[in-house]
N, C-alpha and C positions, 0 to 999 in steps of 0.2 A: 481553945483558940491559939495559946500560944505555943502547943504543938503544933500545929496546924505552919504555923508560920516560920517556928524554927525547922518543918523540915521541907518547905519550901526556900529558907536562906542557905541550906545545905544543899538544894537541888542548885540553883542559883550559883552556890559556890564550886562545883562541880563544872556544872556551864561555864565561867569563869577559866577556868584553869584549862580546858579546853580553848576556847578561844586562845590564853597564849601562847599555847604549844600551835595554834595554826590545824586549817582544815587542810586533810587530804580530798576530799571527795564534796563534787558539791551536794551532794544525798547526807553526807553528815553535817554538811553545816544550814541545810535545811531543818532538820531535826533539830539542831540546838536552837534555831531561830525559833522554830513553834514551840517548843515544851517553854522558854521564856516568855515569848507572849502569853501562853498558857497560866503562865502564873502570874504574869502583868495585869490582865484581864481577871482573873480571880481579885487580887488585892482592890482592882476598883470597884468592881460589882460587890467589893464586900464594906463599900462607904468608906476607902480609903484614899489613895492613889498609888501609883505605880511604884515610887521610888529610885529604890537598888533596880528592883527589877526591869524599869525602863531604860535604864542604861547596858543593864547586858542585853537587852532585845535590841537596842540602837545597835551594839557592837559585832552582837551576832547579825545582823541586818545587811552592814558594812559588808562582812565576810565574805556574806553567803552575794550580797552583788557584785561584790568584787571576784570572787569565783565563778561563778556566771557571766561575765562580760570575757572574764579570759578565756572560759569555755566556749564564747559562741566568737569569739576573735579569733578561735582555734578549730572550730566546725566550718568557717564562711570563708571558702576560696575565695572570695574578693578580697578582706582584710590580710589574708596572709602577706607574710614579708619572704624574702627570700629573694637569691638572684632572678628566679626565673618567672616571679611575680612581678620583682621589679622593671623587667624590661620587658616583659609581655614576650619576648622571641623564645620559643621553645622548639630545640631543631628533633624531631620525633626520625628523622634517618642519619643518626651516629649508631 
């Protein structure tokens, strides 16, 4: 068992160090969010609780919405900013 769980605190500490170098992509910061829960969800089903591990799923959590909101801020011509969002006038004959 205490393998088991040190090399789940090495998986965790890998995750970790990822979060603070920051996500490029939201596909990767997906993945760090479930392989955390993944091991979150193990530690309770095993009569424990979450811990460490609830905190790096919170953080990877954050991430991965925070990347996702600026992606779909970035996909949705409405939210855009810019001159020509902001005045709605777009002269299509220059």
């Amino acid at each position: 068992m205490a393998d088991k769980t040190k090399r789940q605190e090495k998986k965790l500490d890998r995750i970790e160090k990822r979060l603070d170098k920051g996500m490029k992509s939201k596909g990767q910061a997906k993945r760090n969010l479930n392989r955390a829960e993944k091991i979150e969800h193990k530690r309770i089903a095993a009569g424990g609780f979450g811990g460490r591990a609830s905190g790096v799923a919170d953080a990877a959590l954050d991430q991965y919405s925070n990347l996702k909101e600026g992606a779909d801020a970035f996909n949705n011509p409405i939210k855009k900013t810019g001159p020509f969002y902001k005045t709605g006038d777009i002269n299509y004959n220059k």
